[in-house]
C-alpha positions in Angstrom: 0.0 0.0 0.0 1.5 3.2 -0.9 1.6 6.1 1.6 -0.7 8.5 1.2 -1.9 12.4 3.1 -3.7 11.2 5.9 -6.8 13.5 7.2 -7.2 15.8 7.9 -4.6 17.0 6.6 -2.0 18.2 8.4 1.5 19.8 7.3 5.3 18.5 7.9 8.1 20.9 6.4 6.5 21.7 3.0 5.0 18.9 2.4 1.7 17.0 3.6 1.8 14.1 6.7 1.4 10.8 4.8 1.1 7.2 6.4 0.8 3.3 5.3 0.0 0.1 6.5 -1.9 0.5 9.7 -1.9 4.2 10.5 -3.2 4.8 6.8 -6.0 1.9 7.3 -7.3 3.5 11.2 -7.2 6.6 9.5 -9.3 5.3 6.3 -11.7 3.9 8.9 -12.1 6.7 11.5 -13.1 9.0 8.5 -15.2 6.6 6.9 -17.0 6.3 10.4 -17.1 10.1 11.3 -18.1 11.4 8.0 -22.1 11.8 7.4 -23.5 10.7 4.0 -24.7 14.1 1.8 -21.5 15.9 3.7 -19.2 15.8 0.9 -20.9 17.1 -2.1 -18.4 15.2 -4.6 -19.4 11.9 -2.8 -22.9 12.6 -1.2 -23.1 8.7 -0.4 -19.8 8.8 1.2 -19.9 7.7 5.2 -21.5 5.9 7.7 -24.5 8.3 9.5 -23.2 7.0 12.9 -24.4 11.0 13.7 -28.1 10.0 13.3 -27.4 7.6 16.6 -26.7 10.5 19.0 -29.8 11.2 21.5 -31.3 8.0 21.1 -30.1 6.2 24.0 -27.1 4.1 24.6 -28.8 0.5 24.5 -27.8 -3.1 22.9 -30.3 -2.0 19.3 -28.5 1.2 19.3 -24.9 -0.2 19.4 -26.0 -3.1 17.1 -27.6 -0.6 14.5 -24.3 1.5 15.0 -22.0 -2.1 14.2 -24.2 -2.8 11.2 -23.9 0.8 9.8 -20.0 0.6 10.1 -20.5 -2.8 8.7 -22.6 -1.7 5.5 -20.2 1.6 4.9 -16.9 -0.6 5.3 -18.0 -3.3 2.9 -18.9 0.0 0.3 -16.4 1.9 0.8 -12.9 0.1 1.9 -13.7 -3.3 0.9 -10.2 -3.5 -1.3 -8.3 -1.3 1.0 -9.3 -2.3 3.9 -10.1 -5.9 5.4 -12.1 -5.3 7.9 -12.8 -9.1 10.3 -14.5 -7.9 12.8 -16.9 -5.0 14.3 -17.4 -5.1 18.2 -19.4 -2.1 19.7 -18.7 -1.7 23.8 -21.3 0.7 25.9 -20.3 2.3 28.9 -22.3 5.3 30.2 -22.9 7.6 27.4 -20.4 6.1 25.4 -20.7 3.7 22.4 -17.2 2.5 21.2 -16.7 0.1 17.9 -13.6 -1.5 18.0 -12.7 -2.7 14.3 -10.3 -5.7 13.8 -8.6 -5.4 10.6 -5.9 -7.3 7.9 -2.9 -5.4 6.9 0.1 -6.4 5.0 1.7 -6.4 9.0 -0.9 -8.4 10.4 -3.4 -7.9 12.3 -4.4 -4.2 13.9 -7.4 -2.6 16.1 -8.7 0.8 15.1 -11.2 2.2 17.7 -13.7 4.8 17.1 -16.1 6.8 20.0 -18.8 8.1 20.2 -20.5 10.0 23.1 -22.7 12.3 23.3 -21.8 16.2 24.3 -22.0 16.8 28.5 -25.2 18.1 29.6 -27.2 16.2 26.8 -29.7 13.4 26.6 
């Protein structure tokens, strides 16, 4: 895999940060997962509308709706970058956590993305 900017971009001397191999596929996945569908006008389908789950209570059909959504968007959207095995969502509190389990050209990696909602809100 070559290495490419990772977002969002940030700068290094005069040139862009780039990454490979397992920092390039956590990053492919963590904007996959935190990007809303109709957000990028380019690639309105683009992401995974883990958003829409805020405010609706953190419960087993909201972290198994949340796993399947990751689920669809992966398959879409990284299926030949990206191997993903596994999904696992974890609720503690107000937090919902999916930990990914992906294939690299290293082995195997974890990625986790969290989402919570903002202090003071239910």
């Amino acid at each position: 895999m070559p290495k490419l900017p990772i977002t969002p971009l940030r700068r290094a001397g005069s040139d862009f940060v780039s990454a490979d191999g397992s920092t390039l596929a956590e990053d492919k996945i963590r904007q996959l997962c935190m990007t809303e569908p109709g957000e990028i006008p380019w690639r309105p389908g683009f992401g995974v509308g883990l958003e829409g789950l805020l405010h609706r209570g953190n419960d087993a059909t909201t972290a198994e709706l949340a796993r399947i959504r990751a689920r669809a968007g992966v398959d879409k959207w990284l299926g030949g970058d990206v191997n993903v095995s596994e999904i696992s969502p974890s609720r503690e509190d107000e937090t919902l956590r999916l930990t990914f389990r992906y294939d690299v050209a290293g082995g195997e990696a974890d990625a986790l993305v969290e989402l919570s909602e903002p202090d003071g809100v239910s």
